[in-house]
N, C-alpha and C positions, 0 to 999 in steps of 0.2 A: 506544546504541552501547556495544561494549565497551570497560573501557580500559585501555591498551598493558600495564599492571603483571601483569596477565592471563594475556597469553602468554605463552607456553610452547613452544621448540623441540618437531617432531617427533623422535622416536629417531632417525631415518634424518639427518635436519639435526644433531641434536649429534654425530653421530658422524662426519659430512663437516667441520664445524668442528675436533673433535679432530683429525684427521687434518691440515688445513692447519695449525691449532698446531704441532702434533707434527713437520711437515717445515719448516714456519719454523724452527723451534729448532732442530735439525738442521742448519739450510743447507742445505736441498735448493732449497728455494724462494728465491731473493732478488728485492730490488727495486734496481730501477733509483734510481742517487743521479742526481741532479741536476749537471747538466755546468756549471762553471765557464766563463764566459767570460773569453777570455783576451784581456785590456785591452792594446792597444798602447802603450807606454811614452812620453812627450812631455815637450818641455820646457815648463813651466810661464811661464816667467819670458823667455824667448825674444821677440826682436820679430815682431810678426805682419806677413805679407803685405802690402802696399799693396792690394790689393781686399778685405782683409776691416774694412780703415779704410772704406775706401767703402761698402760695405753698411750699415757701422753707421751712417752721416751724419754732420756735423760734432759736434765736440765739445760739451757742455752747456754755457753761460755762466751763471753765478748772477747772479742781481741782483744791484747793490749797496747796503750793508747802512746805511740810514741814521739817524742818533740819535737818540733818543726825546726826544722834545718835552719841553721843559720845564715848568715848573708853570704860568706864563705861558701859554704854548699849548695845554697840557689842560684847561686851568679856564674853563669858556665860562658863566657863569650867562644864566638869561633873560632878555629886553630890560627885563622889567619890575621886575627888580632892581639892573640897570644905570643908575647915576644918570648923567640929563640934564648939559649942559653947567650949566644955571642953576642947579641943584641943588648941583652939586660948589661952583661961586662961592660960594653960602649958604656952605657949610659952610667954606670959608674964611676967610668975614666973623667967622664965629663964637669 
């Protein structure tokens, strides 16, 4: 394959390009701008319709938010570090 860096207009092409330059810069030629749509103006802050509450469903309820356990209630070791009732008694004796 050839590649693209290669090519080269024919005379008859560069001179249909000059020519569309030449009447762009001129203004003979323009383009079409782009049409703004024009936004209907609303109030933002305004209370809304009774059916468009209902569309949306009732309102969210959060859980509620309850307090992080204490050291007591975080700290669970194994049962097998957990001393026995007879165990705890020794250690009393002692």
């Amino acid at each position: 394959p050839i590649p693209k860096r290669r090519f080269t207009p024919s005379l008859h092409e560069e001179r249909k390009i000059a020519k569309l330059v030449r009447d762009i810069k001129a203004g003979k030629i323009t383009f079409q701008k782009k049409k703004k749509k024009d936004t209907e103006a609303y109030l933002m802050w305004t209370q809304e319709d009774e059916n468009a509450a209902k569309r949306r469903g009732p309102e969210r309820i959060p859980a509620p938010k309850t307090a992080p356990p204490s050291h007591a209630f975080s700290y669970r070791p194994p049962e097998e570090f957990v001393p026995s009732a007879e165990e705890i008694e020794e250690w009393k004796k002692l």
